[in-house]
ZAMARGU-4260 file (C-alpha; in steps of 0.2 Angstrom, whole numbers, plus 5000, padded with zeros to 4 digits):
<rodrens>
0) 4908/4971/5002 | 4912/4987/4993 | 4918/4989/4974 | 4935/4989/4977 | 4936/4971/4986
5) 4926/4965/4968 | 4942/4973/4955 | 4956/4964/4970 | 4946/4947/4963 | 4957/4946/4948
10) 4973/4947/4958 | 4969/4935/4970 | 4972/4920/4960 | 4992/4916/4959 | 5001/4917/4942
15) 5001/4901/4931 | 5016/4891/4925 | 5019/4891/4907 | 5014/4874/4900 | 5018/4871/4882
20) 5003/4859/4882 | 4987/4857/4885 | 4971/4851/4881 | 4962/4867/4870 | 4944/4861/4876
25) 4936/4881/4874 | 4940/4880/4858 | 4940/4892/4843 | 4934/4897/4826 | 4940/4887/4812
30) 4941/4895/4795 | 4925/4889/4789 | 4915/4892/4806 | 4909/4907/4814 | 4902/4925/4807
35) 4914/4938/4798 | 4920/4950/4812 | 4930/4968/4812 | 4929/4984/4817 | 4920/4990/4807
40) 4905/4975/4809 | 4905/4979/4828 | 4905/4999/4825 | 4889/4996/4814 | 4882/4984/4826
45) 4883/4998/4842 | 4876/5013/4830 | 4861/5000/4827 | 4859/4994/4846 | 4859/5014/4848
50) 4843/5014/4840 | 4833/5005/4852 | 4831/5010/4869 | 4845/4999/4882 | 4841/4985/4886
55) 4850/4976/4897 | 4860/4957/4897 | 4848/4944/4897 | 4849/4936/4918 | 4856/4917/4918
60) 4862/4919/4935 | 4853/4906/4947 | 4849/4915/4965 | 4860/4908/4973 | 4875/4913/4961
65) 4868/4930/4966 | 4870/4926/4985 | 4887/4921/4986 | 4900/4930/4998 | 4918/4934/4993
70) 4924/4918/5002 | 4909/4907/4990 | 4914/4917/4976 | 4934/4915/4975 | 4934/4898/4978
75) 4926/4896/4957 | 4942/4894/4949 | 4946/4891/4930 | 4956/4876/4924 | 4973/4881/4920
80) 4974/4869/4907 | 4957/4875/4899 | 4964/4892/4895 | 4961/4900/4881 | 4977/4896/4869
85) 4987/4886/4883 | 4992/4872/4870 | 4998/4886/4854 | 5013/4891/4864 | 5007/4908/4855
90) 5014/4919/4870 | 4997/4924/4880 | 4983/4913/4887 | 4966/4918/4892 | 4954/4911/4908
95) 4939/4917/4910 | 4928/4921/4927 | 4911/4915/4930 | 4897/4926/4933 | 4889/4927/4951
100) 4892/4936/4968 | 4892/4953/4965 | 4894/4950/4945 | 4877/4951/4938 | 4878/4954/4923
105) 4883/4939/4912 | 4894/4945/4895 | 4894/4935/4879 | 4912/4932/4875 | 4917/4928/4857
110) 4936/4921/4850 | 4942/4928/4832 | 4951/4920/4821 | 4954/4921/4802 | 4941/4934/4802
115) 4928/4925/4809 | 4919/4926/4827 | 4912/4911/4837 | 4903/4913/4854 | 4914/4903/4868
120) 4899/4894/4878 | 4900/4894/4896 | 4900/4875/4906 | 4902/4871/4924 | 4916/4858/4921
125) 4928/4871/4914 | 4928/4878/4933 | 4934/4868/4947 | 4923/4872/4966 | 4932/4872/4984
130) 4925/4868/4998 | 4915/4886/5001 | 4905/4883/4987 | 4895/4871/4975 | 4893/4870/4955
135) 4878/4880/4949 | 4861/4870/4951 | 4860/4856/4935 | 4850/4865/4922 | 4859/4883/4924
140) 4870/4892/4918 | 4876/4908/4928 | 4886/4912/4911 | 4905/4920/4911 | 4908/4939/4920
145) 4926/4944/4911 | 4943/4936/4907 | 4962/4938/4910 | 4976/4939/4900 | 4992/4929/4903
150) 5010/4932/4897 | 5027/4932/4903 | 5029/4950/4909 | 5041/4945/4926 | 5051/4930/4919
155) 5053/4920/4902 | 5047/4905/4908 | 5031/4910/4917 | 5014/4913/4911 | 5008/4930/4924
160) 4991/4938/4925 | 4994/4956/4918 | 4977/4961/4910 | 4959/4957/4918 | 4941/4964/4911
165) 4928/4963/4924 | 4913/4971/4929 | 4903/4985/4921 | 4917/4991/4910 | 4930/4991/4921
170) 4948/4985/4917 | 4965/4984/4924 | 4982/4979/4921 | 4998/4980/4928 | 5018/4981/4920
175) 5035/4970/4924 | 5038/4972/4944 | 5019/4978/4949 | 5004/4972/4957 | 4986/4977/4954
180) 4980/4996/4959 | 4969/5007/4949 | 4959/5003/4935 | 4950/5012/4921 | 4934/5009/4913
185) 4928/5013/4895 | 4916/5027/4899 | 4910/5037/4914 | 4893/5046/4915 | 4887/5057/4929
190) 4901/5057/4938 | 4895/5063/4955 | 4881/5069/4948 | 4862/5067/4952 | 4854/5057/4955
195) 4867/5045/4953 | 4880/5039/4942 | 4879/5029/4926 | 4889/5013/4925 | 4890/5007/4907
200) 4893/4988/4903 | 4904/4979/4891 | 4891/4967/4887 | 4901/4956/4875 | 4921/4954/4870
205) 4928/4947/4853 | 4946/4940/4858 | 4957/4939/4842 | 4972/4924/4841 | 4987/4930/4840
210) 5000/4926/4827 | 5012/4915/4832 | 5027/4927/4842 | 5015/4942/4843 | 5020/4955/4854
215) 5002/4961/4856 | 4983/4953/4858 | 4969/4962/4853 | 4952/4962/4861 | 4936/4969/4855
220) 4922/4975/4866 | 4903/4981/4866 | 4899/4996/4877 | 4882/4997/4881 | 4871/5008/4896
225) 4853/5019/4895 | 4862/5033/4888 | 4876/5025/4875 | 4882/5012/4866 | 4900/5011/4859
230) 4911/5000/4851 | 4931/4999/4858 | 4947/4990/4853 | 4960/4986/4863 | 4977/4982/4858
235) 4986/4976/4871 | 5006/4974/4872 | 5017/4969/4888 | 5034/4976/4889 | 5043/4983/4901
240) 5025/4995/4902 | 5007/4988/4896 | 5003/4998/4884 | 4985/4998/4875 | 4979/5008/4861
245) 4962/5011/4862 | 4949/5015/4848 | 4930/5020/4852 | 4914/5025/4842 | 4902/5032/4852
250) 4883/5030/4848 | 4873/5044/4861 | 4855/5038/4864 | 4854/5054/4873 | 4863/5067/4876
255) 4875/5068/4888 | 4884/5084/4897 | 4894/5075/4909 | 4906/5061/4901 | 4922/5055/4905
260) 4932/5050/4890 | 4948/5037/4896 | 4941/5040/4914 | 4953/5032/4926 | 4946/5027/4944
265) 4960/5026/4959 | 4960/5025/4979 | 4971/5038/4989 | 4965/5036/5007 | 4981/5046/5018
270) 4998/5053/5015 | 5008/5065/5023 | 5002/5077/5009 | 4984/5079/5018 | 4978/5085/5033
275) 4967/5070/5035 | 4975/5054/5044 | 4971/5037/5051 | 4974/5031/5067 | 4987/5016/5062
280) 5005/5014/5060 | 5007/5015/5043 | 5013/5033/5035 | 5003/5031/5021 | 4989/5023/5010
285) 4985/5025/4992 | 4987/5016/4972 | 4989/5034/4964 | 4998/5050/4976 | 4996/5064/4960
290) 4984/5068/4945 | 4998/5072/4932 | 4994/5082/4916 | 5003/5090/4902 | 4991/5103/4894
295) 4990/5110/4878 | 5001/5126/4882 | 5016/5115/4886 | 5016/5116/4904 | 5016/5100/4916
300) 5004/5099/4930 | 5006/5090/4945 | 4991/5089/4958 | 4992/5079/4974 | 4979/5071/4978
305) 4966/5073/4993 | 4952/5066/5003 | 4943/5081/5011 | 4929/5078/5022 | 4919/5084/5004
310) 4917/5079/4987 | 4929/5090/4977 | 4929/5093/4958 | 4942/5100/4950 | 4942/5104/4931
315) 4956/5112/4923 | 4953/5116/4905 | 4962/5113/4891 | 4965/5114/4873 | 4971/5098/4862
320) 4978/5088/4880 | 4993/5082/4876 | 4993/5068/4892 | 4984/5065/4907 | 4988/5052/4923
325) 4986/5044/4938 | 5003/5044/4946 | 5010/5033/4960 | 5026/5044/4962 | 5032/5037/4979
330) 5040/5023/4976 | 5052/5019/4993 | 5042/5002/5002 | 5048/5011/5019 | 5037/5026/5016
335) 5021/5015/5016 | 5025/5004/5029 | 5016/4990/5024 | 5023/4974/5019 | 5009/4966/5013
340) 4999/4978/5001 | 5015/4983/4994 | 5007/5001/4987 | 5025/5006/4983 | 5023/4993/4968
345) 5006/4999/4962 | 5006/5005/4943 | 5005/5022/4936 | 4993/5024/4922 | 4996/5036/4908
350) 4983/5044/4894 | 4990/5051/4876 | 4979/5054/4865 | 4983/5047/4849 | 4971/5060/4841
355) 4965/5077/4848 | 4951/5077/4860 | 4950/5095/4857 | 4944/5110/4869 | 4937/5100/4886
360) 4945/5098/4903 | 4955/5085/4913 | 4940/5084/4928 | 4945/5075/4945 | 4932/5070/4957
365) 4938/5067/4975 | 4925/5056/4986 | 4929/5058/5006 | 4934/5039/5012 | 4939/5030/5027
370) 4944/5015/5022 | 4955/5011/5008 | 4942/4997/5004 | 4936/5011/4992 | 4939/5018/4975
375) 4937/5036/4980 | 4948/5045/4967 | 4942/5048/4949 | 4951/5057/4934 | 4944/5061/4916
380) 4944/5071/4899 | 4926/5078/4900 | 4924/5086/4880 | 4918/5105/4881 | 4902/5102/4869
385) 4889/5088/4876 | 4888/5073/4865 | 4874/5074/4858 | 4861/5060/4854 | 4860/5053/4839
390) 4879/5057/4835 | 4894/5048/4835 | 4911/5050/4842 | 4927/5041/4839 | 4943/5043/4852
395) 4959/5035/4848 | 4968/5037/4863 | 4985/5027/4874 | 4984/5019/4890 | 5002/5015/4897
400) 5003/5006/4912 | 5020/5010/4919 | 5028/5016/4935 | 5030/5034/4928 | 5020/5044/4913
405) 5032/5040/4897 | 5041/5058/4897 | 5056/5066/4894 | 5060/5075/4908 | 5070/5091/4906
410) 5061/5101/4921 | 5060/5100/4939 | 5047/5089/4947 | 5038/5087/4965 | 5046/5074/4975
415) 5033/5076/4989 | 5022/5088/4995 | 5020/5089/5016 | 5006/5096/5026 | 5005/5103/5044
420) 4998/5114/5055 | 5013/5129/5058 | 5020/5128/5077 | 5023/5148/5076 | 5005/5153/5073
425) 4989/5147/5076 | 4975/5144/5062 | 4990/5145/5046 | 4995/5128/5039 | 5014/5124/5034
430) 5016/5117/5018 | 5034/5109/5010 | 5035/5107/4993 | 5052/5094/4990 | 5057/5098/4971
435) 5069/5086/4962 | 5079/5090/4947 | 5083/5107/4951 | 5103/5107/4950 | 5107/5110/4934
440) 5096/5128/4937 | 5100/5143/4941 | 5093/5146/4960 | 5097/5153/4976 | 5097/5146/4994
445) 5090/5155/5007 | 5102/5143/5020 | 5117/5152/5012 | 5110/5170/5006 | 5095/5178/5007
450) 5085/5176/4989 | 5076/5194/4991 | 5061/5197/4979 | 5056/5178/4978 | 5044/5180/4962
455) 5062/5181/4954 | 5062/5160/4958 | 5046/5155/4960 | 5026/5160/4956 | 5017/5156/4975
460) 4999/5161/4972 | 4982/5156/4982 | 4965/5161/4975 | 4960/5164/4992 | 4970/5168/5008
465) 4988/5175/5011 | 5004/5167/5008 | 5018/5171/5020 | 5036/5168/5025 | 5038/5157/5009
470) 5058/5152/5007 | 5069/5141/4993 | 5085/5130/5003 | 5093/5119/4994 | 5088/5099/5003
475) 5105/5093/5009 | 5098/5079/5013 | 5089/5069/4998 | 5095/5081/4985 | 5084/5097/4975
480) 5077/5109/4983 | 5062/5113/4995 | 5049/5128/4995 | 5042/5131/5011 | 5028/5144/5016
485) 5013/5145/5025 | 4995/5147/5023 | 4985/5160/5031 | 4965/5155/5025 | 4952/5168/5020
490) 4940/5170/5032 | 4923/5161/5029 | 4932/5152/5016 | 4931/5132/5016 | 4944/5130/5002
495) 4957/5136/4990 | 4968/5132/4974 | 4989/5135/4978 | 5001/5135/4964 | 5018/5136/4964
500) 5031/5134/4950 | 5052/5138/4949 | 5058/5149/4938 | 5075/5152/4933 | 5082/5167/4924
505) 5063/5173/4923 | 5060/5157/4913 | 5047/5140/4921 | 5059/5127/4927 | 5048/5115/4934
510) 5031/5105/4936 | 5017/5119/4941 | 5013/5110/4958 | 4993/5115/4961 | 4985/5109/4979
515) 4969/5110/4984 | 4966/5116/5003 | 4951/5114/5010 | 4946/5118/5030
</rodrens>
């Protein structure tokens, strides 16, 4: 079983229906109980875990909590009528998950109210067990692995699953009309790198009450792995979009040259936009098609993704980011085939910092894959200076979990890219670019008139190899226009970064549409 069956866990559970009461038996801080809790206590609590060298969560988990299979493992389900909140009619809820199959590492989860924290403490008989599994041995206690987050997001009177918190430090959510697709985590380290990568844990959570009518919850966490600790706040709002607002100090133990600040983790398996492509009847498989960026200069980037036979990196460097993205563009259900998945309805997730990250890069890693049982696309701010140890590092940035980045759109963007060998000659590959938006601009149609000198309407570039026959026709069919061309490689050469962008009275119209081509 692979990571991505263990993040699908939280959506496999069917959405709750709001009761107004219920039996609070978690229970929470009373005024008078608990320690005093803020920020600023868990910020000074990281900087002094920082001090000592990692170590990790204590291990509760009995062995044979650590030998269930999926089946075992879904079948441990939390009362509905024990969730956090559920007899407040405050406008959220919160269940929690126990630890156990491939969730090893218990956290501490804490509830906040008046100021004051108090430790929520695990029990069997807050669970209920199916027939694939038994209640942990008498005497244990495997401890919880996360929580989710309830609210109405779909319909007024129903309580739906639109936030979950689980494994390493993981978490997802999804917005009004979606289901579960990509996630993000709070920090990546080593990336692809070696020996191997760095997965940080949230080892404990503070969940704050909200006020009566709220439109928001807040959550604390603390990061903690052998190279960092960190302390994050989430505040969390569900409209139309999830939004959260994310603060982070960071505690380096050592340092470290290759982090991902808001790093996003996706799958993109095929598409008619990559040379690779299964043997199935389905057109195409992936939660994100695009990294979406728009840079410091101004200028909005869209690259489709890939899976290459080879790990690609891509870094493209930058100045004060203004946003950064992992984009499910394609939303038409018959282009996917698939009536189950439903990767059409996958979210988009959007990062604005909410103050500068400076001089760095957006870095995408591309892992080959063949399944789509696997997380293989990952997307990051990677800062230009290593944090070094013994340093800290506050972020403030915006995660928006919505179907499209939250832009004004005034340009052209890439309605699909298309990939194929060319039937005229051998050994070149024929790309289609479909651009949308392009009517209120100034171009010509090569279907009606020949556009002559075609830098006067477009920048087509390679870094390596020859671009040839490249044409602009209006699409007649689904409206904009397509770039077509083909691709002669350099020989020898196993890959190559295309751009192309329209211009319009010698001015940039659209998206700057980067592929990487690999052999």
């Amino acid at each position: 079983m692979d990571r991505r069956d263990v993040l699908k866990l939280g959506a496999g559970f069917a959405a709750a229906l709001y009761f107004t009461r219920h039996a609070d038996v978690i229970g929470e801080a009373r005024a008078d109980d608990g320690e005093p809790f803020s920020f600023a206590t868990l910020v000074e609590r990281a900087r002094q875990l920082s001090l000592s060298p990692y170590a990790p969560p204590a291990d509760t988990i009995p062995a044979n909590y650590k030998d269930l299979n999926y089946d075992q493992y879904r079948d441990i389900r939390f009362k509905r009528e024990e969730a956090l909140w559920a007899n407040d009619n405050l406008g959220f809820t919160a269940e929690f998950f126990s630890a156990g199959y491939l969730y090893t590492t218990p956290v501490q989860i804490f509830t906040v109210a008046n100021g004051r924290a108090s430790e929520l403490k695990y029990r069997a008989d807050l669970f209920t067990y199916g027939q694939n599994v038994t209640p942990p041995p008498e005497g244990t206690a495997p401890g919880f692995s996360g929580f989710r987050i309830h609210t109405p997001i779909d319909k007024a009177y129903q309580m739906d699953e639109f936030a979950v918190f689980q494994g390493a430090s993981y978490f997802r959510a999804k917005a009004t009309g979606q289901g579960y697709g990509l996630s993000a985590r709070g920090l990546a380290i080593d990336t692809a790198q070696p020996p191997r990568d760095e997965f940080p844990v949230f080892r404990s959570f503070w969940i704050v009450r909200p006020e009566s009518g709220a439109s928001s919850v807040t959550v604390f966490a603390l990061l903690d792995s052998t190279s960092v600790s960190g302390a994050y706040k989430f505040v969390i709002s569900a409209r139309a979009n999830t939004v959260m607002d994310v603060d982070c100090t960071l505690f380096p133990r050592k340092t470290m040259a290759h982090v991902g600040i808001a790093p996003l983790t996706s799958m993109f398996y095929f598409a008619p936009s990559t040379s690779y492509r299964a043997d199935e009847v389905r057109n195409r498989v992936h939660d994100s098609d695009g990294l979406a960026i728009w840079n410091g200069k101004g200028e909005h980037i869209w690259r489709p993704l890939i899976n290459s036979p080879r790990v690609q990196f891509s870094s493209f460097v930058d100045d004060a980011v203004r946003g950064f993205g992992l984009v499910q563009r394609e939303r038409r259900g018959d282009r996917y085939e698939d009536f189950e998945a439903h990767y059409e309805q996958r979210p988009s997730l959007w990062v604005e910092p909410r103050e500068s990250f400076g001089q760095g890069s957006v870095d995408l890693v591309e892992l080959p894959t063949t399944t789509e049982y696997f997380d293989n696309i990952v997307a990051y701010w990677h800062p230009k200076e290593p944090l070094a140890a013994g340093v800290s590092y506050a972020y403030k940035y915006r995660l928006t979990w919505c179907d499209a980045p939250p832009l004004r759109i005034n340009y052209a963007t890439v309605a699909q890219t298309l990939v194929g060998a060319s039937l005229q000659n051998a050994g070149r590959r024929l790309f289609n670019i479909d651009f949308a938006g392009t009517e209120e601009f100034n171009l010509c149609d090569d279907s009606d008139e020949f556009c002559g000198d075609k830098s006067r309407v477009m920048e087509l570039t390679a870094s390596a190899g020859t671009i040839v026959n490249a044409t602009i026709r209006r699409n007649r069919v689904s409206g904009g226009h397509r770039v077509a061309f083909e691709y002669e490689p350099a020989a020898g050469s196993d890959e190559a970064d295309l751009r192309c962008a329209l211009l319009s009275d010698g001015k940039p119209i659209s998206e700057v549409w980067i592929y990487r081509w690999t052999a």
